[in-house]
C-alpha positions in Angstrom: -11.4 5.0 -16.8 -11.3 5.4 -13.1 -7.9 6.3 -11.9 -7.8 8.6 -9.7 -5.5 10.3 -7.0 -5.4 9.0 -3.7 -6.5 11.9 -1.7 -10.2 12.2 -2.0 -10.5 7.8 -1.5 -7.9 8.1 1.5 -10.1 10.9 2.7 -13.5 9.0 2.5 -12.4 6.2 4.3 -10.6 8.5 7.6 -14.0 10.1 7.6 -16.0 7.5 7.3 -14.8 4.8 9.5 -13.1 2.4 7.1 -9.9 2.2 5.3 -8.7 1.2 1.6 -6.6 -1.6 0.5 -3.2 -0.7 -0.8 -2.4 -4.2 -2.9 1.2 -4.3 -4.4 1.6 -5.4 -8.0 4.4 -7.6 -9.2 3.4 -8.3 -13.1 0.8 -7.9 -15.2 -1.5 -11.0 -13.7 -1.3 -9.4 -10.7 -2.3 -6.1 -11.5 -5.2 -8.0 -12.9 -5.8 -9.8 -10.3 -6.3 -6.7 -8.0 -8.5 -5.2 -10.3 -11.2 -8.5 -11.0 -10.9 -8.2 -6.9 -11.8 -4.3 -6.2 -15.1 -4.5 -8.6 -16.3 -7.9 -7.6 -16.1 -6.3 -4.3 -16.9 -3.0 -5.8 -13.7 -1.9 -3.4 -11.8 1.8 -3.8 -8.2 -0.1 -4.4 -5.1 1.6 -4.4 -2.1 0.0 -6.6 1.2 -0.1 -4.8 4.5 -0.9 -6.8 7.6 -0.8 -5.1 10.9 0.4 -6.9 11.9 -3.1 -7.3 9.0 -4.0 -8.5 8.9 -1.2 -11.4 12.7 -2.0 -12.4 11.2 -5.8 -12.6 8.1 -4.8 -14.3 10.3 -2.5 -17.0 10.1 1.6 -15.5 7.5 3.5 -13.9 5.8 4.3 -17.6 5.3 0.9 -17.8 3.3 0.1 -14.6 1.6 3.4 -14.6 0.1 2.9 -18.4 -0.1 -0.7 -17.6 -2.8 0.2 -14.5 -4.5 2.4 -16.9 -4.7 0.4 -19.5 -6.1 -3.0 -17.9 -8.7 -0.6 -16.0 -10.0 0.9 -19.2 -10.1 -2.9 -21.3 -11.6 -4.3 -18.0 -14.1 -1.9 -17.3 -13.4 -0.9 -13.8 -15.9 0.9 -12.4 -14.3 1.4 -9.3 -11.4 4.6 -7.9 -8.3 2.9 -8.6 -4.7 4.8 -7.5 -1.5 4.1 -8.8 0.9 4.4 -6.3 5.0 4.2 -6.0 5.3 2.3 -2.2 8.4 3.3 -0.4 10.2 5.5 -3.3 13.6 7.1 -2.2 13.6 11.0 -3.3 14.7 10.1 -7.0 11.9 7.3 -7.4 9.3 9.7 -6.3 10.1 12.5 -8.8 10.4 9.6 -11.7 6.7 8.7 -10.4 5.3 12.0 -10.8 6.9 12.3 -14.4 5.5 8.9 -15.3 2.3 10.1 -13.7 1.5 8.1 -11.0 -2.0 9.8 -9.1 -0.1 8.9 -5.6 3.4 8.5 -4.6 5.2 7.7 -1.2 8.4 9.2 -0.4 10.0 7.4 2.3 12.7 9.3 4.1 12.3 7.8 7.4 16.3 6.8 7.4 16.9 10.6 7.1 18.0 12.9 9.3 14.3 14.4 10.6 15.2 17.7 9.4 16.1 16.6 5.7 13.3 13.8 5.5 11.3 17.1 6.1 12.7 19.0 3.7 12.6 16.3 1.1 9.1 15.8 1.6 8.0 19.6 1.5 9.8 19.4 -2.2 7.8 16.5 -3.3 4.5 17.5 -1.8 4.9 20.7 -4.2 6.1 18.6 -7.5 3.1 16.2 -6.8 0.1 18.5 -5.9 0.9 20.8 -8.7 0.0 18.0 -10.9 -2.9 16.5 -8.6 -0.9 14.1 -7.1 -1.4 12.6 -3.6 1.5 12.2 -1.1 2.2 10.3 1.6 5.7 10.3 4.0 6.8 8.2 6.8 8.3 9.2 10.3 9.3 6.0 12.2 10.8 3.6 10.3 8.8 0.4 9.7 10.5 -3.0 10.0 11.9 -4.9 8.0 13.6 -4.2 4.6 11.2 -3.1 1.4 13.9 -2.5 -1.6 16.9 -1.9 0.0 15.4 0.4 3.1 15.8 -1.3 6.5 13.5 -0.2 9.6 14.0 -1.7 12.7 10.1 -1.2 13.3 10.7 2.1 15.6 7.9 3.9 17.9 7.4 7.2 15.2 7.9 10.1 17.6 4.8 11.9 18.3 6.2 15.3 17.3 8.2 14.0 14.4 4.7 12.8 12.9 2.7 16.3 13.8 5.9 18.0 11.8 5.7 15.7 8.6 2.0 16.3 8.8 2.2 20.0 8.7 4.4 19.0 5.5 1.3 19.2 3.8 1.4 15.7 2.9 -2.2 13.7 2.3 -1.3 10.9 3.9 0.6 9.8 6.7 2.8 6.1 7.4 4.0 5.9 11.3 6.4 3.6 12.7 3.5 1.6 15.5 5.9 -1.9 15.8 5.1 -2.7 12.6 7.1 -4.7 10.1 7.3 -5.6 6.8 7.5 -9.3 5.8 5.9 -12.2 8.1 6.0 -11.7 11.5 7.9 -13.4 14.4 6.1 -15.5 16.5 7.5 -13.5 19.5 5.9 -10.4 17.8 4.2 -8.0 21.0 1.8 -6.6 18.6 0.8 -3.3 17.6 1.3 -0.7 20.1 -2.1 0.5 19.6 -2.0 3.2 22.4 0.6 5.2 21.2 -1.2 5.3 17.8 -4.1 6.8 19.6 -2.3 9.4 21.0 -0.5 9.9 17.8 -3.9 10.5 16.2 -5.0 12.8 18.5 -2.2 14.6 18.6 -2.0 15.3 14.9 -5.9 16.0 14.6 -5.5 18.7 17.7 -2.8 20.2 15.5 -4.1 20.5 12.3 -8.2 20.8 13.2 -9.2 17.5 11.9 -9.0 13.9 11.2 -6.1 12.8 9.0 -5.3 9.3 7.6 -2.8 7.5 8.8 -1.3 4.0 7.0 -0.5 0.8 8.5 2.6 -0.8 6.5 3.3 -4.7 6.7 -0.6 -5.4 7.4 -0.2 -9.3 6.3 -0.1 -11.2 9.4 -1.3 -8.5 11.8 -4.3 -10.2 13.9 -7.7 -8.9 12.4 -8.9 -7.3 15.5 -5.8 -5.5 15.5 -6.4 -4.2 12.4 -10.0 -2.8 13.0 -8.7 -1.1 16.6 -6.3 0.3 14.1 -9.0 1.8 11.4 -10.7 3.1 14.3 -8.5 5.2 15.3 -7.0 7.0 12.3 -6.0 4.4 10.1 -7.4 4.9 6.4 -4.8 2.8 4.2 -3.6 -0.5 4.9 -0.8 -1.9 2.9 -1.0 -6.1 2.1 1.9 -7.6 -0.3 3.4 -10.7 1.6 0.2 -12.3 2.2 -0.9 -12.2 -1.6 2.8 -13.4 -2.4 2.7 -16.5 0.5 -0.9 -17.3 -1.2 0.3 -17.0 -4.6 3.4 -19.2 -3.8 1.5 -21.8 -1.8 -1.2 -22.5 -4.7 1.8 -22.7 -7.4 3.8 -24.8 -4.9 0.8 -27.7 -4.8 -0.4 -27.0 -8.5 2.8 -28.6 -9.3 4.1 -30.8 -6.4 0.8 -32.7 -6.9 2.0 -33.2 -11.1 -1.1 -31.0 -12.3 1.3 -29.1 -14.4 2.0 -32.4 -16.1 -1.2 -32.8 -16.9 -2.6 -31.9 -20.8 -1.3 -28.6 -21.6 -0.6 -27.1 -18.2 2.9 -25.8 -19.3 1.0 -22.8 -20.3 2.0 -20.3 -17.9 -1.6 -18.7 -18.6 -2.5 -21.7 -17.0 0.4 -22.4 -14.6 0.2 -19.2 -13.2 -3.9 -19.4 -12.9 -4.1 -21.4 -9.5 -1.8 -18.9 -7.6 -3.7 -15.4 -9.4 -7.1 -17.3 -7.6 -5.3 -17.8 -4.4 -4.3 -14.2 -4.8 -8.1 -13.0 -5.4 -9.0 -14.9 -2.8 -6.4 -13.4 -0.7 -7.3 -9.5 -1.3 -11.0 -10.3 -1.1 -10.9 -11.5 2.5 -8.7 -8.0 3.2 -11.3 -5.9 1.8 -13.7 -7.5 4.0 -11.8 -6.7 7.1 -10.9 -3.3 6.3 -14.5 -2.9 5.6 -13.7 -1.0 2.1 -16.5 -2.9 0.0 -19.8 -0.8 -0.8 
């Protein structure tokens, strides 16, 4: 089994010029999915599910041993995280319980001085048990389960404070969203992320990971800029879901599910999983995570 916490693959990739998937699960060909995709590519791969997604997928025991499970029968050879994506203070304890090995406590629609304090409670509860932690300052757009950003600018010293949270990880607000983007969208704002980088290494002595959320749709190049200045973890879950939808869509508005016994969802379902895989793989590729 190779499940692991977050830390040390989040780590690797800040120090070494690259940064790791973060692919969100939905169901259980999904998770699969993910995991055919980080060993062909032989790809670090960390396993997002957001709160909805675990009340979907039946509780956070479920996901969790269903990770561990499919990575043990599938022979994974591969770090593989399991990791709760924008949890509210009550989601991230139920994660550590259910032992997730990485959880994200959003409290970006907090008061600063209470996101900090919520954080500082979690970071103890999850490194006790080995657990990797990641907060957010700067709300990112969009809504992701009932949180609404409106894509702010994460203040330079609001993000130096969470970091000296002792969190592992670290998701700021750059004009990013979540969901498809707006075809008047400006883009990144790529400079204050390098000054946001810099200002957290000066503070804490070296280079720490920072996240992009909402990376479907954000131009490639952007994304590499990104990675080389600070970014580590980048977090994909519409553009597997638009894949997935579009491959299901023409599957059956061109009457192949009519055809023999395509009924079967194992079937059914099989052109939008490969439009998934195919999705994730081309990810990998541009994050540059593949060894």
């Amino acid at each position: 089994m190779t499940i692991v916490s977050g830390m040390k693959m989040i780590q690797h990739a800040r120090s070494n010029g690259y940064a790791v998937g973060a692919f969100n699960t939905n169901n259980l060909e999904w998770t699969q999915a993910i995991l055919r995709v980080a060993e062909s590519k032989q790809a670090p791969t960390i396993i997002g599910a957001s709160m909805g997604a675990i009340k979907y997928m039946g509780g956070f025991k479920t996901v969790a041993n269903l990770i561990r499970d499919l990575d043990d029968d599938m022979n994974i050879s591969v770090p593989i995280a399991i990791h709760l994506d924008h949890g509210d203070y009550q989601a991230a304890k139920a994660a550590i319980a259910a032992n997730f090995t990485s959880v994200m406590f959003d409290g970006s629609h907090l008061p600063l001085k209470e996101n900090l304090a919520k954080t500082r409670e979690i970071v103890q509860l999850a490194h006790e048990k080995g657990i990797s932690v990641e907060a957010e300052v700067g709300s990112i757009g969009g809504e992701e389960d009932g949180i609404i950003g409106s894509g702010e600018i994460a203040p330079i010293a609001d993000a130096v404070a969470m970091v000296n949270t002792n969190i592992d990880f670290l998701a700021a607000g750059i004009g990013n969203i979540h969901g498809a983007y707006p075809t008047d969208w400006p883009g990144l704002q790529l400079n204050h992320l390098h000054k946001l980088t810099d200002a957290i290494n000066d503070a804490i002595g070296y280079d720490f990971p920072v996240v992009l959320h909402g990376g479907s749709g954000v131009p490639d190049k952007q994304i590499r800029e990104a990675i080389t200045m600070g970014v580590a973890k980048v977090n994909v879950n519409t553009e597997a879901q638009l894949a997935f939808h579009q491959a299901l869509r023409d599957f059956i508005l061109t009457d192949q599910d009519l055809q023999g016994k395509n009924y079967d969802p194992r079937k059914l379902l099989a052109p939008g999983v490969k439009a998934i895989e195919n999705a994730l793989s081309d990810r990998i590729d541009v994050f540059g995570s593949y060894q």
